[in-house]
PALUM-491980 format. One record per residue (C-alpha): x, y, z. Coordinates in steps of 0.5 Angstrom, whole numbers, padded with zeros to 4 digits, always signed. Layout:
<lumgus>
XYZ/...
</lumgus>
This chain:
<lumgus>
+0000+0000+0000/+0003+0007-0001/+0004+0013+0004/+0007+0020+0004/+0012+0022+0009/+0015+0028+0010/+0022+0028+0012/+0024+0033+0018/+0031+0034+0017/+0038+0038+0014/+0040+0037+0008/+0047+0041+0010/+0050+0048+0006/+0047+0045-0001/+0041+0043+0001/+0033+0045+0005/+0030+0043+0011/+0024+0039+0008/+0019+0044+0013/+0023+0049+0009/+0022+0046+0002/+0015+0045+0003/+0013+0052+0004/+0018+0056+0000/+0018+0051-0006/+0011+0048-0006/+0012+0041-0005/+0014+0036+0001/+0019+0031+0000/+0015+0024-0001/+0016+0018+0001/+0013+0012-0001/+0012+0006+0003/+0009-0003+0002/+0009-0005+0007/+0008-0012+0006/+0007-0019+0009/+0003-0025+0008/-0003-0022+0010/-0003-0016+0004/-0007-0011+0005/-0009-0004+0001/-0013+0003+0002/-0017+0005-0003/-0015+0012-0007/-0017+0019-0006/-0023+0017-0011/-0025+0012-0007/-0023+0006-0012/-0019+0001-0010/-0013+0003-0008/-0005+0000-0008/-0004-0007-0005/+0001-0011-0003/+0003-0019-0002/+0009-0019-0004/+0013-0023+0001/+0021-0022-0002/+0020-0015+0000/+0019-0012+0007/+0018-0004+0005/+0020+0000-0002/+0020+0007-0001/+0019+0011-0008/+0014+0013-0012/+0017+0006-0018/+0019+0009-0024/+0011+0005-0027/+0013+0003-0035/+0005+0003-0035/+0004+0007-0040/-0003+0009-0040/-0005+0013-0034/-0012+0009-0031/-0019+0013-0034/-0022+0018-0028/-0027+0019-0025/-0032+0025-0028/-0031+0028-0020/-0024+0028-0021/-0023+0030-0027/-0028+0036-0027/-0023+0039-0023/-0017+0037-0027/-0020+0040-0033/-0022+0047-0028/-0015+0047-0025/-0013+0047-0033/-0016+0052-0035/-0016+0057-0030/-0007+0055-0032/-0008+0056-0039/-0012+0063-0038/-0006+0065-0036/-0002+0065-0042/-0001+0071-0045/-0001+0072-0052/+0006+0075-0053/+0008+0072-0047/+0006+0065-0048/+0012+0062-0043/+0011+0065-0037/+0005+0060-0034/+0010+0055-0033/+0015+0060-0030/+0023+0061-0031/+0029+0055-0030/+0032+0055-0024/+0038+0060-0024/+0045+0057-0022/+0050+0059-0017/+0052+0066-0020/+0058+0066-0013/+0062+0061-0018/+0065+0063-0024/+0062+0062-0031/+0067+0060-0036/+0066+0060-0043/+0066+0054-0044/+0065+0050-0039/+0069+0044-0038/+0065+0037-0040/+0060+0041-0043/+0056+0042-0049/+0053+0048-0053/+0047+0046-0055/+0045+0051-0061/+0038+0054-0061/+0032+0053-0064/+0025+0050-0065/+0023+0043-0066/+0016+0039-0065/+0016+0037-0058/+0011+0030-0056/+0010+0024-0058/+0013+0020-0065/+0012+0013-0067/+0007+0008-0065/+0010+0007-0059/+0008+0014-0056/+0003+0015-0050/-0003+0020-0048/+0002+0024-0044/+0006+0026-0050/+0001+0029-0054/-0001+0034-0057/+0005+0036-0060/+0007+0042-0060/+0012+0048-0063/+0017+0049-0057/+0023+0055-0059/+0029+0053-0054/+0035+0058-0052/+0042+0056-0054/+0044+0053-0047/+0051+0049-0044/+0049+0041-0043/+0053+0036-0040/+0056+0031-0045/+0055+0025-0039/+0050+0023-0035/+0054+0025-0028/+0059+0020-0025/+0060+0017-0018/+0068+0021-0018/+0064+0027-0020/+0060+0026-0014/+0064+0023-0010/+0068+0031-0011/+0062+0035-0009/+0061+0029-0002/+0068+0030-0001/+0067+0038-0001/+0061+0039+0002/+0060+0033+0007/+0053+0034+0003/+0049+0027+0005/+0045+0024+0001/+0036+0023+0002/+0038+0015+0002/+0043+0016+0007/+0038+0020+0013/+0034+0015+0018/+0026+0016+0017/+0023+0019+0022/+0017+0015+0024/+0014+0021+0027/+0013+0025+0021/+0012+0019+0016/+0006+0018+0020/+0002+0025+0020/+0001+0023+0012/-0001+0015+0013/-0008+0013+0014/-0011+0014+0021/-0008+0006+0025/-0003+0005+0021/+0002+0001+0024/+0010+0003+0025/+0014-0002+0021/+0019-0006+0024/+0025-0002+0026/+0030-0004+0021/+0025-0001+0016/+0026+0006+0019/+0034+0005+0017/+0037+0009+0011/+0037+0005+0005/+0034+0005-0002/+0030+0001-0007/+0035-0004-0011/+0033-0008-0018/+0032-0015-0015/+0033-0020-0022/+0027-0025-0020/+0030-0032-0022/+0025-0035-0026/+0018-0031-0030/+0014-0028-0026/+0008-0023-0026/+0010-0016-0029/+0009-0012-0024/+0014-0008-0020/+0013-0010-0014/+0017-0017-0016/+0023-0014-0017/+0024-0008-0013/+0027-0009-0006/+0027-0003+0000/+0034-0005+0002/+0037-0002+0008/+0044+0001+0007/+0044+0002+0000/+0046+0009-0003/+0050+0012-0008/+0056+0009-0005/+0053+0002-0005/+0049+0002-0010/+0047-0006-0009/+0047-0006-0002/+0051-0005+0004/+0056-0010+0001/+0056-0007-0005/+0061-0002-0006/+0063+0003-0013/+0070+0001-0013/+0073+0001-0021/+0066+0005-0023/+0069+0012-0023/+0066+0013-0030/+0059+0010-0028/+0053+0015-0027/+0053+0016-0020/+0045+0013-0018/+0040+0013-0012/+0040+0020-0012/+0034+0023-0011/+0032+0031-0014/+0034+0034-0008/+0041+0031-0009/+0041+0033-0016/+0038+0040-0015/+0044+0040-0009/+0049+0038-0014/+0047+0042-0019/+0048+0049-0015/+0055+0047-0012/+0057+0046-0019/+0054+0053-0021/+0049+0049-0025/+0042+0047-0026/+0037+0042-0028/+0035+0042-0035/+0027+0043-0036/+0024+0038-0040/+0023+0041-0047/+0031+0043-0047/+0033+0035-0045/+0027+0033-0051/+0031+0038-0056/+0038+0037-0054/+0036+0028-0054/+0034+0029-0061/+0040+0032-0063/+0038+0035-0069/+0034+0030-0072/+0026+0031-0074/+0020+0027-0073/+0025+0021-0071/+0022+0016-0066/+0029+0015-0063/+0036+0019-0061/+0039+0015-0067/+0033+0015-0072/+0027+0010-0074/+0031+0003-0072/+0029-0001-0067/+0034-0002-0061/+0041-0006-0061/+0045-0007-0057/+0051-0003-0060/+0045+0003-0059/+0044+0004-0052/+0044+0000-0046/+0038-0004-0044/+0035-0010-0042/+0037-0016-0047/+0033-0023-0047/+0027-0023-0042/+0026-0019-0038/+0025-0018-0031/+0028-0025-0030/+0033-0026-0036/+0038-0021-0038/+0043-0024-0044/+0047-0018-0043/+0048-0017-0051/+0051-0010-0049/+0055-0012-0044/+0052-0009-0039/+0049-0012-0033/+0047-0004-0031/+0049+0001-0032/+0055+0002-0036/+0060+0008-0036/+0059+0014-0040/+0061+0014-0046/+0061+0007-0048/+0056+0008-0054/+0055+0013-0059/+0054+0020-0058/+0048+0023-0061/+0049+0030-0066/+0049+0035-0061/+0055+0031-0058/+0051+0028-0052/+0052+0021-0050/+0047+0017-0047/+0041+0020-0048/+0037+0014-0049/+0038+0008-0043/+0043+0007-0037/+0040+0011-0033/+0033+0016-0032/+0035+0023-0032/+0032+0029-0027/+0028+0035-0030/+0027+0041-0026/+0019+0040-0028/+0013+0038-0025/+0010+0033-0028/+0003+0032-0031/-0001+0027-0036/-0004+0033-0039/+0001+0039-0039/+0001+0039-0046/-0005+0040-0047/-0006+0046-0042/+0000+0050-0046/-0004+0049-0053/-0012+0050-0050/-0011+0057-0049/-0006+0059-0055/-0008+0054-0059/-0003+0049-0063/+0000+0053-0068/+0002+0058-0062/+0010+0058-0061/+0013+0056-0054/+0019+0059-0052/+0022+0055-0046/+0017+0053-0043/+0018+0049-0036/+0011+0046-0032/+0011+0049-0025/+0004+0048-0025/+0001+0043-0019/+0004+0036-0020/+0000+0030-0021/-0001+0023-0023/-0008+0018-0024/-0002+0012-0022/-0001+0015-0015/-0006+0020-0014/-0005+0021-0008/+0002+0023-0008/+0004+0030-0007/+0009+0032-0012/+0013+0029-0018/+0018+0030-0023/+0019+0029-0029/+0025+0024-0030/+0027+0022-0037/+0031+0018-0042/+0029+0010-0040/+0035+0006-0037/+0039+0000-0037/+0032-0004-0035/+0027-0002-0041/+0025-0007-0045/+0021-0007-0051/+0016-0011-0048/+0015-0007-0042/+0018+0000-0043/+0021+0003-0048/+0023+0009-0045/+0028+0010-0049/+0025+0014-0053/+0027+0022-0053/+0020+0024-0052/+0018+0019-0047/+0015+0022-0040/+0016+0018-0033/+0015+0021-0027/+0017+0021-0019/+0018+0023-0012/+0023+0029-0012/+0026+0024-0005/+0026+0018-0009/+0034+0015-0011/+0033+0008-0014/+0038+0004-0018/+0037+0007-0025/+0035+0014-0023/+0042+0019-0024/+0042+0026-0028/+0045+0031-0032/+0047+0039-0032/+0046+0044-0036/+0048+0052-0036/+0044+0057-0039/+0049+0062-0044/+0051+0068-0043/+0048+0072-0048/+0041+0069-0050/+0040+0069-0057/+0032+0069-0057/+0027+0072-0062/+0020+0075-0059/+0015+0070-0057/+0011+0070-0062/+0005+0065-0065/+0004+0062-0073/
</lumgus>
């Protein structure tokens, strides 16, 4: 059954208390729970439906809001989605036709206390311009549409996906600690349970995160049978306590959560990208392409994901049994390397199945949208009761073309801003100095 939490503590000189975030940021940080034993149980939704359940024995607990590759949110009832519709158009009122942004706000700023280099090391400059944001090719879902015109401002990228040595620098100067490495307050995860609830074990209040667990032999495709809460799992013991990244330097630093991210971002005098500049800057330049490489289906020499059957057969035609070190496929034509697969990449956006449909409902779908970047309340019919998600994108070494095919640049997941699990990392970006951006305007 899944629960909210908020967690009461201090994040250190890169971080907020999450009193604090609530209030300043609008969104709390979340924490979902299973609870699980012989005997399941769940709780109905906010709508009165049946709710999430849980009988998985394997697993004790998993904090998260999972990474769902379902990719078509359940319908709503006309309760709920009267108010969606209501909150929508009051969103899309607002959009101005000569400032068609401004409903979804302006990108995070970066540190300005350290200096901006004019061409930052391991960065990439993404040239501006417009492209059709949203869904291509049959594999697209509901949340990708409608399409619609988006104008990006030049902007510096990563190359990379951030490396644990990258990391292990700003923990080493910072003392940062990291989401899954802070004991849960059961004092305050309880305010947002259900009225009874009963305390888990004590082991499952210790810090920890949501590990990959391959199952030995074919089960039902439900996330549940392979996601395992596992005390003592963090970004340095990606696999468990015993774990460890030794000779990983190069892999994407994972079991990072927003906040670890938005922590990281700011030491190094950058910021998260939004959505539509990590949409534009995966396609590389190519238009009306399904994937980053083109229109061909996946290989193995493409990206890394799942090979064989998944969850319970991985025959590692790629390689690699997670994640791979950056650089170990092709890079894309804007010079960026894993844009599709290895590990999901935060966004700085809220997420919502029907944010692009609230851009287009006042202004049309000819209109031109310059950086846009949802700040509008986060929500997802998956988990309605969920507080706040983020967008992630990219897929990871975990999507299969039978489960999730993720991996396409257009492709939307979302998750809990304190969720860290074994294929969620990141990437930066920079805004550029002198940005060469026209009027906005509409077609």
């Amino acid at each position: 059954a899944k629960v909210n939490k908020m967690k009461s503590r201090t994040m250190g000189n890169y971080g907020l208390n999450a009193a604090y975030m609530s209030s300043a940021l609008s969104f709390s940080l979340i924490f979902l729970m299973f609870i699980c034993s012989s005997n399941s149980f769940c709780w109905a939704t906010d709508s009165g439906e049946a709710g999430y359940c849980c009988s998985t024995e394997n697993i004790s607990s998993i904090r998260s809001i999972d990474i769902l590759p379902n990719p078509e949110p359940p319908k709503l009832d006309n309760k709920t989605s009267k108010t969606i519709s209501r909150d929508f158009k009051k969103e899309a009122t607002n959009v101005g036709k000569k400032n068609l942004d401004t409903t979804y706000g302006v990108p995070q700023k970066p540190d300005k206390s350290k200096e901006v280099d004019r061409k930052p090391n391991g960065m990439v400059l993404i040239p501006s311009g417009t492209f059709i944001m949203g869904g291509v090719g049959k594999e697209a879902r509901r949340d990708e549409f409608p399409r619609h015109k988006v104008y990006i401002d030049s902007f510096w990228m990563d190359e990379t996906e951030v490396t644990n040595e990258q990391f292990k620098k700003f923990v080493d100067e910072t003392g940062y600690i990291t989401t899954a490495e802070r004991k849960i307050n059961w004092e305050e995860l309880k305010k947002d349970l259900p009225e009874g609830t009963k305390k888990p074990d004590d082991v499952n209040l210790q810090p920890g995160s949501v590990v990959f667990k391959s199952p030995e032999s074919k089960v039902v495709k439900h996330h549940s049978n392979w996601w395992v809460w596992t005390p003592g799992a963090s970004w340095k013991h990606p696999d468990g306590p015993s774990s460890t990244i030794d000779g990983k330097d190069n892999n994407p630093v994972v079991h990072v959560s927003y906040f670890d991210a938005k922590a990281y971002a700011k030491w190094a005098g950058k910021r998260l990208p939004t959505e539509a500049e990590w949409e534009y800057a995966a396609r590389g330049g190519l238009k009306g392409k399904s994937f980053v490489w083109g229109d061909n289906s996946i290989a193995p020499d493409l990206a890394n994901v799942w090979q064989g059957e998944f969850p319970y057969d991985n025959n590692l035609e790629d390689g690699y049994a997670n994640t791979a070190p950056v650089k170990s496929f092709e890079k894309n034509g804007f010079g960026l390397y894993d844009m599709a697969g290895n590990v999901w990449e935060w966004c700085q956006d809220n997420y919502h199945p029907r944010t692009y449909l609230a851009r287009v409902v006042k202004a049309g779908r000819q209109a031109l949208f310059k950086n846009p970047v949802a700040t509008i309340d986060s929500f997802d019919p998956r988990h309605p009761s969920v507080k706040s998600t983020k967008i992630v994108r990219g897929g990871s070494f975990l999507c299969h073309t039978s489960y999730c095919t993720s991996y396409r640049p257009s492709a939307r997941m979302s998750s809990s801003p304190d969720t860290g699990m074994s294929h969620t990392g990141f990437r930066c970006v920079k805004d550029k100095e002198l940005p060469d951006s026209p009027e906005n305007s509409t077609d």
